[in-house]
C-alpha positions as CSV (number, residue, x, y, z in Angstrom):
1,X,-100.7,106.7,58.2
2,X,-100.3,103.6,60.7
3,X,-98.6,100.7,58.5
4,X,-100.3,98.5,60.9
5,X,-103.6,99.7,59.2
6,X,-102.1,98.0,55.6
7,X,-102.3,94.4,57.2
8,X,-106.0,95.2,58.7
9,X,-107.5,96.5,55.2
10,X,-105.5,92.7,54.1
11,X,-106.7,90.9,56.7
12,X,-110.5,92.2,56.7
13,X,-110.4,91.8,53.1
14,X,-109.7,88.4,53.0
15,X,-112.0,87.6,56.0
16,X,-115.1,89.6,54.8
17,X,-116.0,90.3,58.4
18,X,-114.8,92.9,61.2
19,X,-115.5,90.5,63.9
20,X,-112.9,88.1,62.8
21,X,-110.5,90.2,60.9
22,X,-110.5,91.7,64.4
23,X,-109.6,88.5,66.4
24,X,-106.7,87.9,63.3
25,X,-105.2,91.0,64.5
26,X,-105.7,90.6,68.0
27,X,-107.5,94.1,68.6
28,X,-111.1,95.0,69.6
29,X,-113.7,95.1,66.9
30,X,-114.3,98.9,68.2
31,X,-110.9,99.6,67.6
32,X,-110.3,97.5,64.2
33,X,-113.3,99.4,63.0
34,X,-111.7,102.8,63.9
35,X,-108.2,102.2,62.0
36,X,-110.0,101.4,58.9
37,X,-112.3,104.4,59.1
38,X,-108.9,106.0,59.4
39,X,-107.1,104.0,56.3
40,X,-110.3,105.3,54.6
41,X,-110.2,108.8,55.3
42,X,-106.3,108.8,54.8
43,X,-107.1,107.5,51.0
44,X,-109.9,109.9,50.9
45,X,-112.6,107.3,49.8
46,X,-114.4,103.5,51.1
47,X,-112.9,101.1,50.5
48,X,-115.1,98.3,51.7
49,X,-119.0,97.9,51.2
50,X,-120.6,97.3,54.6
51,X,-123.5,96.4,52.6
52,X,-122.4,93.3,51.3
53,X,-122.0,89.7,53.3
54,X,-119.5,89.0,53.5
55,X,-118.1,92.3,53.5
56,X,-116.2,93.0,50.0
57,X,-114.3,95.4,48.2
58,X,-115.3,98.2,46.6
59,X,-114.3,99.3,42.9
60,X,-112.1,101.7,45.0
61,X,-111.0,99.3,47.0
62,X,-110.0,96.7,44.2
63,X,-107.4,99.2,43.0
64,X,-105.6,99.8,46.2
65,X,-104.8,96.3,46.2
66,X,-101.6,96.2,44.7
67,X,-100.3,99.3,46.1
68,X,-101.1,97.5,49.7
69,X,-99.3,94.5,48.4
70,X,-96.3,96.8,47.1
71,X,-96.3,98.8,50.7
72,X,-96.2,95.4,52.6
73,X,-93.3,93.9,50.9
74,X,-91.4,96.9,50.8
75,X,-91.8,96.9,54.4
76,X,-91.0,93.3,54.8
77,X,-87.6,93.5,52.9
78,X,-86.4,96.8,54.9
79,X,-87.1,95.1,58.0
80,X,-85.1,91.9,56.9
81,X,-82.4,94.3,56.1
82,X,-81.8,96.4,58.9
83,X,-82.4,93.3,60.9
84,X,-78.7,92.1,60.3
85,X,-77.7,95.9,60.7
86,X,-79.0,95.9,64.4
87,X,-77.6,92.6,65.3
88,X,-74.6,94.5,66.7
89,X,-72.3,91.7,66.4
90,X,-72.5,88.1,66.0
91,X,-72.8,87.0,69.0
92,X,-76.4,88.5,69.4
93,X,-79.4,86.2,70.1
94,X,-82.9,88.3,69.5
95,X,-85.0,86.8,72.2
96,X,-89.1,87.0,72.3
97,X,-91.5,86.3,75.7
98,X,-94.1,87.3,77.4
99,X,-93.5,90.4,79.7
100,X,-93.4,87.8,82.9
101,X,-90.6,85.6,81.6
102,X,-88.7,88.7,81.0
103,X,-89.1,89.9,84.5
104,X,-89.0,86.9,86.3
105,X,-88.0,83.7,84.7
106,X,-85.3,84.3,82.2
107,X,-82.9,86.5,84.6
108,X,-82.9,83.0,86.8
109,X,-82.4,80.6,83.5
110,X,-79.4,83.2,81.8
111,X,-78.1,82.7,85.7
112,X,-78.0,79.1,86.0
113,X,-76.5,79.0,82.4
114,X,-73.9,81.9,83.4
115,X,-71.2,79.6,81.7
116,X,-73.0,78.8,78.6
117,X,-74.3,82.2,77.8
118,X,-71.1,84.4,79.0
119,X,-70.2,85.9,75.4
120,X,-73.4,86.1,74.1
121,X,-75.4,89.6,73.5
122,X,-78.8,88.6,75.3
123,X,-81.3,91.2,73.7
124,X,-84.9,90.4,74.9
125,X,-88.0,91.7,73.5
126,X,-91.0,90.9,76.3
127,X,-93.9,91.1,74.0
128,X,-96.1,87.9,72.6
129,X,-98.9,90.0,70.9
130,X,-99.9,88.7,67.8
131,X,-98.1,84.9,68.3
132,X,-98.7,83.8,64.5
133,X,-96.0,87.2,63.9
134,X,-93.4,86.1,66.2
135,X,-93.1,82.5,64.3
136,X,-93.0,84.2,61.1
137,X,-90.3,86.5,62.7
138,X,-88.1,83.4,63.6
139,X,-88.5,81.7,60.0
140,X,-87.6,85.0,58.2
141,X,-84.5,85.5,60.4
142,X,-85.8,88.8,62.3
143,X,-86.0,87.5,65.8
144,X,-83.9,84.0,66.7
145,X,-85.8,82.5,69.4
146,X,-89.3,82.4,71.5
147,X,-90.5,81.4,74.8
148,X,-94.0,80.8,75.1
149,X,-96.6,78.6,77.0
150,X,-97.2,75.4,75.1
151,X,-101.1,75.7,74.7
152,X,-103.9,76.6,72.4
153,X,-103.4,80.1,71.4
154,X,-99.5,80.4,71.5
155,X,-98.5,76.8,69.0
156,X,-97.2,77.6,65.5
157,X,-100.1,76.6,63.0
158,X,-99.6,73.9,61.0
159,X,-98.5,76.0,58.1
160,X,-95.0,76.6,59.7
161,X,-94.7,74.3,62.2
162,X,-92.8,71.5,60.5
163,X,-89.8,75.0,60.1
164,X,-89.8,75.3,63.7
165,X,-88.2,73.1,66.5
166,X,-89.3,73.2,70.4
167,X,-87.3,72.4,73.6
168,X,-89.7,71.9,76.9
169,X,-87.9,74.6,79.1
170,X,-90.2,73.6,82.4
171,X,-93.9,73.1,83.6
172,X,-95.3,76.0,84.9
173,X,-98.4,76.7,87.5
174,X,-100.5,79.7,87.3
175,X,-102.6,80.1,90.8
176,X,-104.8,81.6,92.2
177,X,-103.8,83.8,95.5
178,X,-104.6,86.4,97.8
179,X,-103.1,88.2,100.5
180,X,-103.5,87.1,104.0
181,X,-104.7,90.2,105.3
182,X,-107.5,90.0,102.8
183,X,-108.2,86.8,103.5
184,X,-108.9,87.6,107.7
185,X,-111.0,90.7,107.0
186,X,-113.4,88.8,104.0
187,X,-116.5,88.4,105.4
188,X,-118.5,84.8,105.1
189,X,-120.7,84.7,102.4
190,X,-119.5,88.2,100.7
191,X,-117.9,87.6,97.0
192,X,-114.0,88.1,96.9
193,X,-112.9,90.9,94.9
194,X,-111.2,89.6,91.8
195,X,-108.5,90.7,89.6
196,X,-108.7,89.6,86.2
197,X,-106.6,90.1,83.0
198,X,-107.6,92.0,80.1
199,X,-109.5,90.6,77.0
200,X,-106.8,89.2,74.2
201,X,-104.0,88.9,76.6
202,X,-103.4,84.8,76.6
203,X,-103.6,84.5,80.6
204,X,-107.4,86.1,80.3
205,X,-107.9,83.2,77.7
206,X,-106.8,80.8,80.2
207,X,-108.2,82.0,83.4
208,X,-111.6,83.2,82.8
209,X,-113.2,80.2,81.1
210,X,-111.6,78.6,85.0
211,X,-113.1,81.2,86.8
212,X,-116.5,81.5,84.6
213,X,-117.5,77.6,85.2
214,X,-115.7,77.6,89.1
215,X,-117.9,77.7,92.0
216,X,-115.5,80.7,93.4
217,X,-117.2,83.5,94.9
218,X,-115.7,86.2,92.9
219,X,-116.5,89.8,91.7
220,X,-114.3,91.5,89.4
221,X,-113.1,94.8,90.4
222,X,-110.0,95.1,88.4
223,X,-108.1,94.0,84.8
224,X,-105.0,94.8,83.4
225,X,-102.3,93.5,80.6
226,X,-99.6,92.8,83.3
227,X,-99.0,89.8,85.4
228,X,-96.7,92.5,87.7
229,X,-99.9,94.6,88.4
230,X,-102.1,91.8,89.0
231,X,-99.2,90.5,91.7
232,X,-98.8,94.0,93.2
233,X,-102.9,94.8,93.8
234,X,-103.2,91.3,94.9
235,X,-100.1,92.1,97.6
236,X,-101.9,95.2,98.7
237,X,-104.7,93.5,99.5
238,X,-107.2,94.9,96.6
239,X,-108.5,91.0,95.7
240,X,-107.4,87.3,94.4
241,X,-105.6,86.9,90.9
242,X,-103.9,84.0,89.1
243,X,-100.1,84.4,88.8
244,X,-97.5,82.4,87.6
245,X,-95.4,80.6,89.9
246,X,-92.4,81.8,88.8
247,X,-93.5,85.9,89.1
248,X,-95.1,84.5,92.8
249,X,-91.9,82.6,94.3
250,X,-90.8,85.8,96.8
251,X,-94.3,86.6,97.6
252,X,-94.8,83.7,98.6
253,X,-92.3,82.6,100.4
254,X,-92.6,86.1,102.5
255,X,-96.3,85.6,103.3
256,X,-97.1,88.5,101.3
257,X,-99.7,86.2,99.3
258,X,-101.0,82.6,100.3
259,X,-102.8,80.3,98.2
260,X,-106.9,81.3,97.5
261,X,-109.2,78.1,97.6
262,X,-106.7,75.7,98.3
263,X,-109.6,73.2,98.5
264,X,-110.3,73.9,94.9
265,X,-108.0,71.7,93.4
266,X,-109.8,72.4,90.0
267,X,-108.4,76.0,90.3
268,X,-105.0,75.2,89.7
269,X,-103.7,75.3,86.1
270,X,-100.4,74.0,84.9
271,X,-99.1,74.8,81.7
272,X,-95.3,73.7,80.2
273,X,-93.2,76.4,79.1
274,X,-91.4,76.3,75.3
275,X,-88.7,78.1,73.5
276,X,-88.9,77.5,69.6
277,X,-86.6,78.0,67.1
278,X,-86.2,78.3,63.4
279,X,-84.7,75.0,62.0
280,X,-83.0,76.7,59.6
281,X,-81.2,79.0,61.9
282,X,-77.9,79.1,61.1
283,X,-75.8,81.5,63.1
284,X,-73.5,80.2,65.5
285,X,-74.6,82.5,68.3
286,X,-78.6,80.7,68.0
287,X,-77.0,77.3,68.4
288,X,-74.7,78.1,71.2
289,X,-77.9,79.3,73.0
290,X,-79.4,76.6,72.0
291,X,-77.1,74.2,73.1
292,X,-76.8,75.7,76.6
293,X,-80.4,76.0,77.0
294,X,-80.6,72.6,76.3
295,X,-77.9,72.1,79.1
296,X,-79.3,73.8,81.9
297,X,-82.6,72.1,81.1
298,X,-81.5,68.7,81.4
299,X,-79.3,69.6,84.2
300,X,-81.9,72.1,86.4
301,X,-85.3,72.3,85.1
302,X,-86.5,68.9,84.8
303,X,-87.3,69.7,81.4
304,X,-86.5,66.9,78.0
305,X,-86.3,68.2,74.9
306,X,-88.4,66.8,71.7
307,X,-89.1,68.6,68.6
């Protein structure tokens, strides 16, 4: 049995529909569907009535409750546990971000703050899936801090987010860009081949509503879940994608990719880029990061801090 099927049997239970427990957990409905037909046949009975709206329990159903429940927590306090175990010493700071902050943007903020990070254990997770998890991870002590776009999708709700404080890290511009060669061998009138992120990764939930109301001449040909992918078919020429500046900079400044529509101001999206924090983090390696964040900030990345 997948544990991660314990929270979908919660989360459709208290939703009464697969559609939305399905956007909750940040899967397909297809898939959602398919891990609790397998939580079903791993108990050996239903445990929902598809006949019902909204959907409900059934008798069966009803009684698994509690051992869910009992499974969940259990889960919960082993984690908090061998959290502190894995921190190898003190001087660890659990970091979270998207896959293109890992890549790209924190190896040049860790290097302008060289002096204020020096004897701290840097240990970087690059996954945001499931952003209301990562929040709870910070308040319950299993992850220290986040970086994350400041925008709809990716905020703290407004459950938790009088436990969490923010620094504004920089402004950030996702664009849209092709390569040159591309760009000489289009042919008038044609649409451009377009290269789009995946459904339920937060840049597709950015970009497409752009790109669905934009007057762009565009046909997609390609998605995937990683910024570096879309950057590397768009380099060799296989169509335009929106990137982040900061995973663009060397392309860009190599001619490898060159700005698509520049007369389309419209198409340009700027977002500011967050780190959050638990205000109730007490370890002394979370506010030394925190203090020199807040230091090469103020000094290099034109960023001010509020909470």
């Amino acid at each position: 049995m997948d544990f991660k099927w314990l929270d979908d049997f919660m989360s459709l239970r208290e939703l009464g529909n697969f559609g939305a427990a399905a956007k909750a957990r940040h899967v397909t409905q297809s898939a959602f569907s398919r891990r609790i037909q397998a939580l079903e046949l791993w108990v050996g009975t239903p445990l929902f009535d598809r006949t019902s709206y909204p959907i409900t329990l059934t008798e069966h159903g009803e009684k698994f409750v509690p051992y869910v429940e009992n499974l969940l927590e259990q889960i919960k306090v082993t984690k908090e546990d061998f959290a502190q175990v894995s921190l190898k010493t003190d001087n660890t700071v659990r970091i979270v971000s998207l896959h293109s902050f890992a890549v790209n943007l924190l190896p040049n903020l860790f290097r302008q703050g060289s002096g204020q990070f020096k004897t701290l254990n840097l240990a970087i997770n690059p996954s945001v899936q499931g952003i209301d998890n990562h929040f709870q991870a910070l308040i319950d002590g299993s992850s220290d801090i986040l970086f994350a776009y400041n925008t709809q999708g990716m905020r703290p709700s407004f459950l938790i987010e009088d436990k969490v404080e923010k620094l504004l890290v920089s402004q950030e511009e996702i664009i849209p860009v092709i390569s040159p060669r591309l760009l000489e061998q289009h042919a008038s009138g044609e649409d451009y081949p377009y290269l789009a992120y995946s459904e339920h990764t937060f840049l597709h939930n950015v970009v497409a509503p752009l790109v669905d109301k934009s007057r762009c001449p565009l046909n997609q040909v390609f998605e995937t879940t990683l910024t570096e992918s879309l950057i590397k078919m768009a380099v060799n020429g296989y169509g335009v994608a929106w990137a982040p500046r900061h995973a663009i900079d060397a392309e860009l400044s190599a001619g490898l990719l060159v700005r698509a529509f520049p007369e389309m101001t419209e198409l340009l999206i700027i977002l500011d880029i967050v780190c959050y924090r638990a205000k109730e983090a007490n370890r002394q390696s979370v506010s030394q990061f925190w203090r020199g964040l807040s230091e090469v900030v103020e000094s290099s990345f034109y960023g001010e801090k509020y909470h």
